[in-house]
PDB file of N, H, CA, C and O in Angstrom:
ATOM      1  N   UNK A   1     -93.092 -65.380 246.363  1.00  0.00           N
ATOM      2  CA  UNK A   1     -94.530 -65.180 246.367  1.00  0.00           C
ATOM      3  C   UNK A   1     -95.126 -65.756 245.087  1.00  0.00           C
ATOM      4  O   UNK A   1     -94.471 -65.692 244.046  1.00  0.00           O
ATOM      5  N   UNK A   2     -96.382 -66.337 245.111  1.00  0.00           N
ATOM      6  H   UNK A   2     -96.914 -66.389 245.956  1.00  0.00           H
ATOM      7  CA  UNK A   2     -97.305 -66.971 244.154  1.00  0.00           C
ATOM      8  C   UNK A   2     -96.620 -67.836 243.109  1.00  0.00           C
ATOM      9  O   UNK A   2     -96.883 -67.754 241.909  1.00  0.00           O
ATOM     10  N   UNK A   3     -95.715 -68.683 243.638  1.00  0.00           N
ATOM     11  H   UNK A   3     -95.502 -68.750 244.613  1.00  0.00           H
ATOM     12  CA  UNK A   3     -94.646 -69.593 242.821  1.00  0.00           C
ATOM     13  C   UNK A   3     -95.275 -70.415 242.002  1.00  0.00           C
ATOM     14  O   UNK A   3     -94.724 -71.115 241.154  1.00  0.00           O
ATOM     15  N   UNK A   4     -96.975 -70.330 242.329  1.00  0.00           N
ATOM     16  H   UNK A   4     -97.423 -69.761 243.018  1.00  0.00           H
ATOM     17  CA  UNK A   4     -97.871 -71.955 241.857  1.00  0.00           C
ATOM     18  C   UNK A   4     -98.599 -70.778 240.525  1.00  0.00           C
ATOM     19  O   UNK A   4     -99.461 -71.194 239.751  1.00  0.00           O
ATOM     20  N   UNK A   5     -98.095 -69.382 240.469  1.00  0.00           N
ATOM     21  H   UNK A   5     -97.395 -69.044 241.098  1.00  0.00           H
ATOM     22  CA  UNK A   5     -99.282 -68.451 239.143  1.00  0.00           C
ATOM     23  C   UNK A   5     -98.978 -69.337 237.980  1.00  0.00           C
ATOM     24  O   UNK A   5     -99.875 -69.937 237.388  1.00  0.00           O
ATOM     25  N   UNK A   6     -97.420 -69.446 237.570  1.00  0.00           N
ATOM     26  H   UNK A   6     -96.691 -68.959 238.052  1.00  0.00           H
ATOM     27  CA  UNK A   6     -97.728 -70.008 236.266  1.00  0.00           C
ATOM     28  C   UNK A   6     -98.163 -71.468 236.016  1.00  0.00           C
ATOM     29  O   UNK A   6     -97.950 -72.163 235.023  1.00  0.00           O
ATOM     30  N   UNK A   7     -98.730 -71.725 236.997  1.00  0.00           N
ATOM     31  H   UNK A   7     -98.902 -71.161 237.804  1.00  0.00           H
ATOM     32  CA  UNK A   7     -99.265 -73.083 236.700  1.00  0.00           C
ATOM     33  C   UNK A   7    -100.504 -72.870 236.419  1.00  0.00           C
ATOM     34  O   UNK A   7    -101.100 -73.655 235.682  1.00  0.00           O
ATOM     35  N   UNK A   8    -101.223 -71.590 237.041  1.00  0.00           N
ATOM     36  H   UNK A   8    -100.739 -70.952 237.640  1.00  0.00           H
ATOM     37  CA  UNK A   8    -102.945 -71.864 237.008  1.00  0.00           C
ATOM     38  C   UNK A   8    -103.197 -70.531 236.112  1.00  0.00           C
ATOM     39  O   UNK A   8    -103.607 -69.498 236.641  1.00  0.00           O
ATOM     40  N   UNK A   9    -102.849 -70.645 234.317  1.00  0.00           N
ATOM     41  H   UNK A   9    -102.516 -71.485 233.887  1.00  0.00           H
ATOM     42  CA  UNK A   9    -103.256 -69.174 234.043  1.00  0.00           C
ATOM     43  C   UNK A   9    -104.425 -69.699 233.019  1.00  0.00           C
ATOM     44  O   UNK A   9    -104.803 -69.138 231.990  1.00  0.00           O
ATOM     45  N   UNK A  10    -104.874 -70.878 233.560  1.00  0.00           N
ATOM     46  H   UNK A  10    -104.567 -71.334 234.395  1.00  0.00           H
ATOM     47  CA  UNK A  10    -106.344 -71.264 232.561  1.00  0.00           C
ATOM     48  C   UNK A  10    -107.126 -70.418 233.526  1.00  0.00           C
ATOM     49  O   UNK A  10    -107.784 -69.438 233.179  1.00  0.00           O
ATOM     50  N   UNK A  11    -106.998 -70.925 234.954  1.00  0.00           N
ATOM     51  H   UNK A  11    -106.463 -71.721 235.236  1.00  0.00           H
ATOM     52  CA  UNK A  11    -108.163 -70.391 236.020  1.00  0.00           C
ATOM     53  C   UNK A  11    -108.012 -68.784 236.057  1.00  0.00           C
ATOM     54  O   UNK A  11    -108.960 -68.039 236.305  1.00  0.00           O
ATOM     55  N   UNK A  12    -106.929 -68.421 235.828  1.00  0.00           N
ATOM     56  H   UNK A  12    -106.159 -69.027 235.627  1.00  0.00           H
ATOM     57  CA  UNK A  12    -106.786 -66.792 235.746  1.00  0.00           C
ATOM     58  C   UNK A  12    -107.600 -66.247 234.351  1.00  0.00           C
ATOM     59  O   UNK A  12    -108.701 -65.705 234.448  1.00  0.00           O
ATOM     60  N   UNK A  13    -106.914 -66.461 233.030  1.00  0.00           N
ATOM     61  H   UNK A  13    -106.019 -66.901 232.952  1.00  0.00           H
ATOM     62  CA  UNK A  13    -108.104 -66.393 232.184  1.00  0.00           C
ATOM     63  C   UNK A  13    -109.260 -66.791 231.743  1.00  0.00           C
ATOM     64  O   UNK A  13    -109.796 -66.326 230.737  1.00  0.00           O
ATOM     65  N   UNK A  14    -109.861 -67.922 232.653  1.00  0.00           N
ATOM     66  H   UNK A  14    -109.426 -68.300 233.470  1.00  0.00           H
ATOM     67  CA  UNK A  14    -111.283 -67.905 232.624  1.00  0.00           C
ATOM     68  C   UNK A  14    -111.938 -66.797 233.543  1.00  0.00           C
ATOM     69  O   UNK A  14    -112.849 -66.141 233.037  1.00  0.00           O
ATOM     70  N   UNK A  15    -111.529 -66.499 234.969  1.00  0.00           N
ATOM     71  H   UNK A  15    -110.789 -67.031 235.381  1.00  0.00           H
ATOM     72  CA  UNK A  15    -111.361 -65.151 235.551  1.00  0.00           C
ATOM     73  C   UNK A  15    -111.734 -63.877 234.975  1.00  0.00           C
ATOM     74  O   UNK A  15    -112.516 -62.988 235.311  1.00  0.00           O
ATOM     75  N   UNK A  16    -110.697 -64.109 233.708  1.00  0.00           N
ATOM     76  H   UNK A  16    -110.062 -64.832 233.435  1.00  0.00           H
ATOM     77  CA  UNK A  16    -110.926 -62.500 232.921  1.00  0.00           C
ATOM     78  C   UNK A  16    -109.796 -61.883 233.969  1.00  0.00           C
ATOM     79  O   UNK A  16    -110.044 -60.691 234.150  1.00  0.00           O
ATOM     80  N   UNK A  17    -108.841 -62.243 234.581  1.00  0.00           N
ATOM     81  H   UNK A  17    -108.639 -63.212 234.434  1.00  0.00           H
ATOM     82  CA  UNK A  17    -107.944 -61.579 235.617  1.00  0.00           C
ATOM     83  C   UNK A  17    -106.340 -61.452 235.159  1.00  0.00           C
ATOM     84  O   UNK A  17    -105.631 -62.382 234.775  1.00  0.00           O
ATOM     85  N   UNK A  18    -106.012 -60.236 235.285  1.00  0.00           N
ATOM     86  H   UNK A  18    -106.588 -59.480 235.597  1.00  0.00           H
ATOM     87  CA  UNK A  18    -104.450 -60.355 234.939  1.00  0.00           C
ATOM     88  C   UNK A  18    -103.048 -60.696 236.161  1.00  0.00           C
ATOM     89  O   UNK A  18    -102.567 -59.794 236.846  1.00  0.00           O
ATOM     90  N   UNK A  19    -102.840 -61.330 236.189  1.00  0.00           N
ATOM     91  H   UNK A  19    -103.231 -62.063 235.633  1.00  0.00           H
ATOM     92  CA  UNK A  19    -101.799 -61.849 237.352  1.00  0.00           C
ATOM     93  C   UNK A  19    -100.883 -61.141 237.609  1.00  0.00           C
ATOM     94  O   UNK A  19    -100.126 -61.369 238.553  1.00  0.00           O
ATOM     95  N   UNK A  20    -100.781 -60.227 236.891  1.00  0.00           N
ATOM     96  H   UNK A  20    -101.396 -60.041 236.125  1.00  0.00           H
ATOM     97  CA  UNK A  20     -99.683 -59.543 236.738  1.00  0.00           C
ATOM     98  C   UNK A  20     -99.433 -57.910 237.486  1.00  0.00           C
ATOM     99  O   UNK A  20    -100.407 -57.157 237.509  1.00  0.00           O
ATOM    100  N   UNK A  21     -98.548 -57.593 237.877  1.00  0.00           N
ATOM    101  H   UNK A  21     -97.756 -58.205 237.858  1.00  0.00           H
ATOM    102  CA  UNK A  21     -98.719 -56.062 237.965  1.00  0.00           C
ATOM    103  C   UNK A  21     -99.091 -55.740 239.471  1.00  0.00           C
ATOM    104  O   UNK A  21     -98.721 -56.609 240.262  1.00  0.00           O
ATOM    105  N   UNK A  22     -99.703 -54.739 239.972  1.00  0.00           N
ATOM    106  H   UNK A  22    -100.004 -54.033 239.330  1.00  0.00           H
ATOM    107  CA  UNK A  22    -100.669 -54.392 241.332  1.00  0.00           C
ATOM    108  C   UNK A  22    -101.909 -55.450 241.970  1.00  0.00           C
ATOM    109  O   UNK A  22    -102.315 -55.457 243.132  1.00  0.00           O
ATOM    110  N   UNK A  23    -102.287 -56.174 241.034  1.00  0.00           N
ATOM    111  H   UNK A  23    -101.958 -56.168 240.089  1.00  0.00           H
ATOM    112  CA  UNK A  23    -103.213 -57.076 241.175  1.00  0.00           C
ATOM    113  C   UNK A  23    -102.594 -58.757 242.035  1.00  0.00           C
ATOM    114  O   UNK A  23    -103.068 -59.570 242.829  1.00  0.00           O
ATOM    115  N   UNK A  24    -101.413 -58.588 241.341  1.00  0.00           N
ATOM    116  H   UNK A  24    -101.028 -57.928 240.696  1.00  0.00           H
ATOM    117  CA  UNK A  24    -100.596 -60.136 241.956  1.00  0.00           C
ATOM    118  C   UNK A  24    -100.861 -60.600 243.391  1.00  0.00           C
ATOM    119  O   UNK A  24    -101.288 -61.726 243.647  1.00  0.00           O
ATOM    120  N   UNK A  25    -100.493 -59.363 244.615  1.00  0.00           N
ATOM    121  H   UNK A  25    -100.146 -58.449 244.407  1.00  0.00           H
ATOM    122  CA  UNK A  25    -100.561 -59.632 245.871  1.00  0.00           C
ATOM    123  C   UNK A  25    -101.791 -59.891 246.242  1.00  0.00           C
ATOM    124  O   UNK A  25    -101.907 -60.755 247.110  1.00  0.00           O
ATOM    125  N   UNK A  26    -102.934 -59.298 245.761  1.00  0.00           N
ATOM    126  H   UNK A  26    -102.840 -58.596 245.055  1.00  0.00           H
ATOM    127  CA  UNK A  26    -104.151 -59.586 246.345  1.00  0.00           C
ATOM    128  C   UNK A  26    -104.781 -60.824 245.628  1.00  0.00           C
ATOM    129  O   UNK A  26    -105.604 -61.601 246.111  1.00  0.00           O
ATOM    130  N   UNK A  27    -104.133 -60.856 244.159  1.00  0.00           N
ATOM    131  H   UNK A  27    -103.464 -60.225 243.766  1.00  0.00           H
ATOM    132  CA  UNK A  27    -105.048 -62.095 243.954  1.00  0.00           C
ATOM    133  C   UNK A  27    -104.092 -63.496 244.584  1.00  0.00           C
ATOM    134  O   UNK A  27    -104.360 -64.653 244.258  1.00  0.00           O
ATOM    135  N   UNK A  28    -103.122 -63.181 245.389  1.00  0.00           N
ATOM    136  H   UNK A  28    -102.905 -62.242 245.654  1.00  0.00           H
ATOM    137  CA  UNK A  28    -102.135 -63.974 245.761  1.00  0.00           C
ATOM    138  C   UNK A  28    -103.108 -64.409 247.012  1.00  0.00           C
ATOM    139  O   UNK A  28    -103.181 -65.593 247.343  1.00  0.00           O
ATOM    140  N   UNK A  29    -103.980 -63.202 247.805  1.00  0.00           N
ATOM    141  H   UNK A  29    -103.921 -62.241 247.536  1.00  0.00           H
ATOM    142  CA  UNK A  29    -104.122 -63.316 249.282  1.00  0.00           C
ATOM    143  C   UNK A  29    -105.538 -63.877 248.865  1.00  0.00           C
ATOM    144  O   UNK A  29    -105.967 -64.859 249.470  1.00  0.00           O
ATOM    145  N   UNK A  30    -106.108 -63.434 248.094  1.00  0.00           N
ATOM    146  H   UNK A  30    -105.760 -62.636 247.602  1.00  0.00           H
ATOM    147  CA  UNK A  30    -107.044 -64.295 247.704  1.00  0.00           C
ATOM    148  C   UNK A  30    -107.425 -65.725 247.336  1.00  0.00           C
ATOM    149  O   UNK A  30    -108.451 -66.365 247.563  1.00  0.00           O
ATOM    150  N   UNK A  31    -106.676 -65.933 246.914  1.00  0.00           N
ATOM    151  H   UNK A  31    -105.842 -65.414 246.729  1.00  0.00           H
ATOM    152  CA  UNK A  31    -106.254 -67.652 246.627  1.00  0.00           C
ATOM    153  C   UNK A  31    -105.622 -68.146 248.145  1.00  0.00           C
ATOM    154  O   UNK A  31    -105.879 -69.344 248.028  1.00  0.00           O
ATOM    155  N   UNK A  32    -105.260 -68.082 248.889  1.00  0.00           N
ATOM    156  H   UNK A  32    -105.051 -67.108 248.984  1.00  0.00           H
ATOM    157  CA  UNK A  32    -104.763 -68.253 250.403  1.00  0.00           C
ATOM    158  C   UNK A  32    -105.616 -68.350 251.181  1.00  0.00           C
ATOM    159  O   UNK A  32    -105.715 -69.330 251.919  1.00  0.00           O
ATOM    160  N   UNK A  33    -106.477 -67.289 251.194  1.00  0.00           N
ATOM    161  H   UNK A  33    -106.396 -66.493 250.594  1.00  0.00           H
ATOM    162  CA  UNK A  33    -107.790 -67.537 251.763  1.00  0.00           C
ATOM    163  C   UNK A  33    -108.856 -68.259 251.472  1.00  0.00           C
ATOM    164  O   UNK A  33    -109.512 -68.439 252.498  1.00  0.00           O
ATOM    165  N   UNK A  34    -109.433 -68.863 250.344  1.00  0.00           N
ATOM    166  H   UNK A  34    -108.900 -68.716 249.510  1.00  0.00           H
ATOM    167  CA  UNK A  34    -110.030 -69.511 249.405  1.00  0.00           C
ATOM    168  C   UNK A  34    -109.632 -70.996 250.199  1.00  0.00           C
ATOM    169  O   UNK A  34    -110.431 -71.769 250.729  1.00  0.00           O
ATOM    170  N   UNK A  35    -108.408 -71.111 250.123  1.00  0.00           N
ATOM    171  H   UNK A  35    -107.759 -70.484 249.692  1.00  0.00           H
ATOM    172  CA  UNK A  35    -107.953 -72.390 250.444  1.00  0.00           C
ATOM    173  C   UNK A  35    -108.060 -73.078 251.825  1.00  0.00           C
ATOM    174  O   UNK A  35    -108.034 -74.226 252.267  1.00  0.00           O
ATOM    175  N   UNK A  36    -108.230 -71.447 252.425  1.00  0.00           N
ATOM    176  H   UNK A  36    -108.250 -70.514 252.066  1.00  0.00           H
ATOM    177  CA  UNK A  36    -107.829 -71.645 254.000  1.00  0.00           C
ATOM    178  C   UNK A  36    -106.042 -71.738 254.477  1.00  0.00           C
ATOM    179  O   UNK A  36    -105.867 -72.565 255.372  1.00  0.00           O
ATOM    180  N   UNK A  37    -105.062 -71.191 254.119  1.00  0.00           N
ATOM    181  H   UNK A  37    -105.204 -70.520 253.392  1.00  0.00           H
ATOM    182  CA  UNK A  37    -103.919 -71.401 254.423  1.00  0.00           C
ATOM    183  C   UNK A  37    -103.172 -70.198 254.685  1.00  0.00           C
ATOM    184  O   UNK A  37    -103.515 -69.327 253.885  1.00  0.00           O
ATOM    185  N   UNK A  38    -102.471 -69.888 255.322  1.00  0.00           N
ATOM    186  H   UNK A  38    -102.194 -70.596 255.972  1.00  0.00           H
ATOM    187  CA  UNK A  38    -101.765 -68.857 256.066  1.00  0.00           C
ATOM    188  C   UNK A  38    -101.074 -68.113 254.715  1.00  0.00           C
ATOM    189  O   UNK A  38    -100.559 -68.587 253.703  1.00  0.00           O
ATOM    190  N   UNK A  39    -101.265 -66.951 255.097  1.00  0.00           N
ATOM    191  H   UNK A  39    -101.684 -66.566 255.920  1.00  0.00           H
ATOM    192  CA  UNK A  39    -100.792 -66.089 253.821  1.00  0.00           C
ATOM    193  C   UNK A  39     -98.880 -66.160 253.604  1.00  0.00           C
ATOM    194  O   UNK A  39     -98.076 -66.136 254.535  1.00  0.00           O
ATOM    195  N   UNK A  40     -98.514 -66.256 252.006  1.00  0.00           N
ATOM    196  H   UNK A  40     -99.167 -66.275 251.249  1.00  0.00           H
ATOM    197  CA  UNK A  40     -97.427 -67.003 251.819  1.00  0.00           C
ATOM    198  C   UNK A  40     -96.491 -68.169 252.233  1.00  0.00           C
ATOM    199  O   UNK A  40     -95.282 -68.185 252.463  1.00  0.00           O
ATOM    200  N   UNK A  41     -97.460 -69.162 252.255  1.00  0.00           N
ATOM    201  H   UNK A  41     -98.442 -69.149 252.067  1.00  0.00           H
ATOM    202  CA  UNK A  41     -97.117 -70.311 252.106  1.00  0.00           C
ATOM    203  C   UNK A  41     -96.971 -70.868 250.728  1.00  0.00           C
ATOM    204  O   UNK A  41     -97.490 -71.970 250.552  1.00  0.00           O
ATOM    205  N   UNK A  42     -96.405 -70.350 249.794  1.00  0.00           N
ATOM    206  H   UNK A  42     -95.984 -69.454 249.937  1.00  0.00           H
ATOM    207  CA  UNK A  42     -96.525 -70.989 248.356  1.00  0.00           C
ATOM    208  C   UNK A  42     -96.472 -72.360 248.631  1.00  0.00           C
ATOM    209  O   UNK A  42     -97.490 -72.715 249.226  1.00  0.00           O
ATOM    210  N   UNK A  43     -95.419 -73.562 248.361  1.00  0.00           N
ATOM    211  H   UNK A  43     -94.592 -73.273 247.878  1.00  0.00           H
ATOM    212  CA  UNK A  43     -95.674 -74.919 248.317  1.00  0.00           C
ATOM    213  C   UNK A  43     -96.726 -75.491 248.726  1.00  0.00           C
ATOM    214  O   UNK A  43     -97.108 -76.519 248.167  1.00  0.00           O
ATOM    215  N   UNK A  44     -97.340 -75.003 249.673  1.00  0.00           N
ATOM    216  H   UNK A  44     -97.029 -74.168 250.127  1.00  0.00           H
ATOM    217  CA  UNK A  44     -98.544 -75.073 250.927  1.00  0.00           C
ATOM    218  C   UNK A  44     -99.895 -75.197 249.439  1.00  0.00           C
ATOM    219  O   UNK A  44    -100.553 -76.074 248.878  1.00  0.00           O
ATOM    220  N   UNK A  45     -99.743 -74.064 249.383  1.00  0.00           N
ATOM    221  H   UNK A  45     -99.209 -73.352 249.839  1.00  0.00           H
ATOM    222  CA  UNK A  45    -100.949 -73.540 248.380  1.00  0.00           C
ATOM    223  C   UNK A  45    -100.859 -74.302 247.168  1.00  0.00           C
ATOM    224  O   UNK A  45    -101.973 -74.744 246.883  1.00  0.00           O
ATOM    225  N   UNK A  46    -100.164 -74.563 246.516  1.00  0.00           N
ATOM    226  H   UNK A  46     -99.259 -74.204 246.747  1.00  0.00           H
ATOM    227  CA  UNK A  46     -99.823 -75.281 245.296  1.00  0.00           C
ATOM    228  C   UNK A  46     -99.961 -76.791 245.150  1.00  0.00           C
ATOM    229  O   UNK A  46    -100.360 -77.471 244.205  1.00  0.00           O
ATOM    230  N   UNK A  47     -99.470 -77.147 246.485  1.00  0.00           N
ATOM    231  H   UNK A  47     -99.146 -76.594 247.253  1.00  0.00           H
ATOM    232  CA  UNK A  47    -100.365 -78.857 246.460  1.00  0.00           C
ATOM    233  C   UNK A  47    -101.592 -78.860 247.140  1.00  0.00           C
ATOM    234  O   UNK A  47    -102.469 -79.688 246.896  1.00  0.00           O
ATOM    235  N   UNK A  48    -101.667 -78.222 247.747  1.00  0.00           N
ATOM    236  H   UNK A  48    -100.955 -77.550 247.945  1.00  0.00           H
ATOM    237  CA  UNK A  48    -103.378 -77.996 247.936  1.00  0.00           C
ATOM    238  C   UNK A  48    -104.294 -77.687 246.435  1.00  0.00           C
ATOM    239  O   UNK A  48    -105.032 -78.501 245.882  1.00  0.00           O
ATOM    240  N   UNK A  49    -104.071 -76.610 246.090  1.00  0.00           N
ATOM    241  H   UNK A  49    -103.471 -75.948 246.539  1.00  0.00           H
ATOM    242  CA  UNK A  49    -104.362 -76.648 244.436  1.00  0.00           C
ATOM    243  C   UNK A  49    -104.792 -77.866 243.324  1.00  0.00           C
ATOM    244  O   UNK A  49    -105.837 -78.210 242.771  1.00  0.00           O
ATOM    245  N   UNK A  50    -103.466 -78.285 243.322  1.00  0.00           N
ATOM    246  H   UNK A  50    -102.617 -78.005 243.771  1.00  0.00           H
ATOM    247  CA  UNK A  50    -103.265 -79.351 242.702  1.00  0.00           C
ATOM    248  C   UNK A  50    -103.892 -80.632 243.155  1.00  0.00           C
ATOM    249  O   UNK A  50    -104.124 -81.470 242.284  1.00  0.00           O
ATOM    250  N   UNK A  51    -104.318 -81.004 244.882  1.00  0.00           N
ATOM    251  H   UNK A  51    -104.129 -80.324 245.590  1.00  0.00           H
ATOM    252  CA  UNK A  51    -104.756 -82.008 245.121  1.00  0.00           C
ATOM    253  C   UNK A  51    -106.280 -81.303 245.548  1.00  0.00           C
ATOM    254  O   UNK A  51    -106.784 -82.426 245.538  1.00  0.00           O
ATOM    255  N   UNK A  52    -107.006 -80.750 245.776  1.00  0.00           N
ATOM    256  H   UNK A  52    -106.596 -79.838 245.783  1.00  0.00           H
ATOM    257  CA  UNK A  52    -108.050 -80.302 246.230  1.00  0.00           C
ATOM    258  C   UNK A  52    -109.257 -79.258 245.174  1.00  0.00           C
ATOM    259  O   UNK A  52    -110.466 -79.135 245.370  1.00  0.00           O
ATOM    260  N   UNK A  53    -108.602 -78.765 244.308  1.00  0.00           N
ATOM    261  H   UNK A  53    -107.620 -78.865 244.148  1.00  0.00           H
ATOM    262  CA  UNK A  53    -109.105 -77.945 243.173  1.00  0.00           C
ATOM    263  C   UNK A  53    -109.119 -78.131 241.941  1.00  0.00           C
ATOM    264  O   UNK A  53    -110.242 -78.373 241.498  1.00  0.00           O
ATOM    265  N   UNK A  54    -108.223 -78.112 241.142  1.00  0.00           N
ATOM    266  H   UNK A  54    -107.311 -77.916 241.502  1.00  0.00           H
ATOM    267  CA  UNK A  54    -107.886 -78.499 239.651  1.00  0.00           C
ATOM    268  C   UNK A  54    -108.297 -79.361 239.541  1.00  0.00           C
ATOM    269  O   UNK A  54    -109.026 -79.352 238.549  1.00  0.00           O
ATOM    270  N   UNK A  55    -108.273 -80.661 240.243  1.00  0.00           N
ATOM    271  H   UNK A  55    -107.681 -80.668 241.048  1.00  0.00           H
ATOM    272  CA  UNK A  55    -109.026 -81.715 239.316  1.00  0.00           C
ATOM    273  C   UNK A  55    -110.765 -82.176 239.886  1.00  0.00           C
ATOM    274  O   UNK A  55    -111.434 -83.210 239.893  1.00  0.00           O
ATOM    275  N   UNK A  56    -110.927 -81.001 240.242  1.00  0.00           N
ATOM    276  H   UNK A  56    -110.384 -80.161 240.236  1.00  0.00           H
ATOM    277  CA  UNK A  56    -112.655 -81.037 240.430  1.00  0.00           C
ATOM    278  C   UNK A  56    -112.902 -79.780 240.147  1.00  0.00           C
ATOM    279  O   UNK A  56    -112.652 -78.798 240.846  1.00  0.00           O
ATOM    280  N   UNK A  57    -113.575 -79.837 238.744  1.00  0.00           N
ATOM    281  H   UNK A  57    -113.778 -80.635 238.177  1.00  0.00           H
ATOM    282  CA  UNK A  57    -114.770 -78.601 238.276  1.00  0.00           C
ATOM    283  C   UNK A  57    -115.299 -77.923 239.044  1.00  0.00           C
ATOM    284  O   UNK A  57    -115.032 -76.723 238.980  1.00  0.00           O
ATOM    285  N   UNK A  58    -116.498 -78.507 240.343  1.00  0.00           N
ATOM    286  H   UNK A  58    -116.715 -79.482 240.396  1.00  0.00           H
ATOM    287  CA  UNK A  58    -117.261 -77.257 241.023  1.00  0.00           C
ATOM    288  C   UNK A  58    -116.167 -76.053 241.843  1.00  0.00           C
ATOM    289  O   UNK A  58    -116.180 -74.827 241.953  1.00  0.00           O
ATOM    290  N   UNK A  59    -115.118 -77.337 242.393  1.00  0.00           N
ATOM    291  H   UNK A  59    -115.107 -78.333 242.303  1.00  0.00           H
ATOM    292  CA  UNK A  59    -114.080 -76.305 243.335  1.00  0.00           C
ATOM    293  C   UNK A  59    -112.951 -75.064 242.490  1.00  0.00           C
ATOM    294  O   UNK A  59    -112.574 -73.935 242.804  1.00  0.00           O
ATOM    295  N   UNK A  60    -112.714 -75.892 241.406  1.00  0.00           N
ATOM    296  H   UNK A  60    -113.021 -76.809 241.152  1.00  0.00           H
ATOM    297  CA  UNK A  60    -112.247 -75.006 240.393  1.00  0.00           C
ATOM    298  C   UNK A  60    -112.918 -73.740 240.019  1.00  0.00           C
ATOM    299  O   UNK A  60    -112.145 -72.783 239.976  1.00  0.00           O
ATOM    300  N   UNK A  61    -114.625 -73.386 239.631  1.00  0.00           N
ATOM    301  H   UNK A  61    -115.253 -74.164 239.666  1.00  0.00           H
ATOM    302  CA  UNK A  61    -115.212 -72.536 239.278  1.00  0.00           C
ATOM    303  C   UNK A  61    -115.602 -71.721 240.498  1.00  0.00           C
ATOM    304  O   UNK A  61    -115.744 -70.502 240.405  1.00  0.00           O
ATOM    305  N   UNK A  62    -115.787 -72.407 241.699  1.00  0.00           N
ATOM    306  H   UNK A  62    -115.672 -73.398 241.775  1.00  0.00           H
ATOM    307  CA  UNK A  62    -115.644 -71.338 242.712  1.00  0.00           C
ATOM    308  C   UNK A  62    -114.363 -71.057 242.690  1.00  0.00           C
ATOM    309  O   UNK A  62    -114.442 -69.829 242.678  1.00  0.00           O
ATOM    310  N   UNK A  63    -113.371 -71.265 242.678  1.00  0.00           N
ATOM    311  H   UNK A  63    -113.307 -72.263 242.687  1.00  0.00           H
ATOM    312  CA  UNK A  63    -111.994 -70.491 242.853  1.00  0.00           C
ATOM    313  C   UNK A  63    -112.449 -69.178 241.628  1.00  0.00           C
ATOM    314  O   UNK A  63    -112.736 -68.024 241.948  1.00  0.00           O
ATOM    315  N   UNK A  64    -112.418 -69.694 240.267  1.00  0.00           N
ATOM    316  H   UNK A  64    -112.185 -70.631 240.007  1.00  0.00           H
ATOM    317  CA  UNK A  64    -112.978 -68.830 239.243  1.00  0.00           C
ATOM    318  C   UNK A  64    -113.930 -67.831 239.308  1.00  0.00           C
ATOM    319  O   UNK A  64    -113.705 -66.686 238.916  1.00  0.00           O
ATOM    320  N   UNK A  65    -114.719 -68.106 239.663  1.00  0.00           N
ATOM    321  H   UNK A  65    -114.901 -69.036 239.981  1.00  0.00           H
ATOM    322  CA  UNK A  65    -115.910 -66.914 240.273  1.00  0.00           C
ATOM    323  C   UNK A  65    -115.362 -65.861 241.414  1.00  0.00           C
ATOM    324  O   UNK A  65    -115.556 -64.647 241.346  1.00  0.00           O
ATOM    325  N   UNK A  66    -114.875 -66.310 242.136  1.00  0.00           N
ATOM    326  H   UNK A  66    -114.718 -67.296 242.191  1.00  0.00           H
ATOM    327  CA  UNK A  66    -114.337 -65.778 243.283  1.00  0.00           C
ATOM    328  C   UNK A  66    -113.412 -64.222 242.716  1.00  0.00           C
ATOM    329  O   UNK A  66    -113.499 -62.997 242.794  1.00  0.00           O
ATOM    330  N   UNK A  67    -112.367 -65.501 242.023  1.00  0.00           N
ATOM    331  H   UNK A  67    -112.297 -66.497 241.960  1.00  0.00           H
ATOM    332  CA  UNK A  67    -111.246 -64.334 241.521  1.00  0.00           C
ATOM    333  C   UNK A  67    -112.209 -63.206 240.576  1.00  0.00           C
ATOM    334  O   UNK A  67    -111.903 -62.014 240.607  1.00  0.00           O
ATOM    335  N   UNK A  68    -113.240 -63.622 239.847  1.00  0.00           N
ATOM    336  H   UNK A  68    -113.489 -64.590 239.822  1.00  0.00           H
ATOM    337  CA  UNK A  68    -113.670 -62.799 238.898  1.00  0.00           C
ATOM    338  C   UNK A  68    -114.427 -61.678 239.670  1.00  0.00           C
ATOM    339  O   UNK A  68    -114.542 -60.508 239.307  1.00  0.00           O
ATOM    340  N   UNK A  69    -114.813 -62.124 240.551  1.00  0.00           N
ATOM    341  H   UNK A  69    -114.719 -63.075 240.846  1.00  0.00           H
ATOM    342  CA  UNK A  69    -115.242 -60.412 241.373  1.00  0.00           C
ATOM    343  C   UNK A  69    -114.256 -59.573 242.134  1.00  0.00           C
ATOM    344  O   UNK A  69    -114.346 -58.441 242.610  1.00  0.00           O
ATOM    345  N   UNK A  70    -113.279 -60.469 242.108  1.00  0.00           N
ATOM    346  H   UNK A  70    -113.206 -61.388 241.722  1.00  0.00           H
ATOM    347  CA  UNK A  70    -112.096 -59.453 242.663  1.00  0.00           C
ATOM    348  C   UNK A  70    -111.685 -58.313 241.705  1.00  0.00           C
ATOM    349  O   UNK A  70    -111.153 -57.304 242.168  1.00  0.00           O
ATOM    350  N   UNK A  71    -111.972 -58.480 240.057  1.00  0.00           N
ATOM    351  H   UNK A  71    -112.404 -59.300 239.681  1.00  0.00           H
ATOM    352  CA  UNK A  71    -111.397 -57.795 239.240  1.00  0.00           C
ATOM    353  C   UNK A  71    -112.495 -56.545 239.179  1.00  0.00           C
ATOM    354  O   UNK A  71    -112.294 -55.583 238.436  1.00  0.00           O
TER     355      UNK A  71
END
């Protein structure tokens, strides 16, 4: 589960979100849904990430915003 967290802990601490702990699974299902992709698909999610989010700002800060009301 969430094999792609330690890649994205800029977008987690701009968030203000801790990855860690009780919070992991949902901010796991949250990011899945965001993306549109079937819940635990890590590899799935992670090049999607990487090709669809991270390297564009607006999609990045909605991911960011998103997670930040989850907290």
């Amino acid at each position: 589960m969430s094999c792609y967290f330690r890649h994205i802990g800029d977008i987690f601490q701009a968030a203000g979100v801790d990855p860690q702990g009780e919070k992991r699974k949902e901010l796991d299902r949250i990011i899945h849904q965001f993306l549109g992709i079937e819940y635990k698909s890590c590899p799935e999610t992670w090049k999607k990430l990487k090709e669809e989010v991270i390297p564009y700002p607006d999609k990045k800060n909605q991911l960011i915003e998103l997670l930040r009301a989850s907290s």
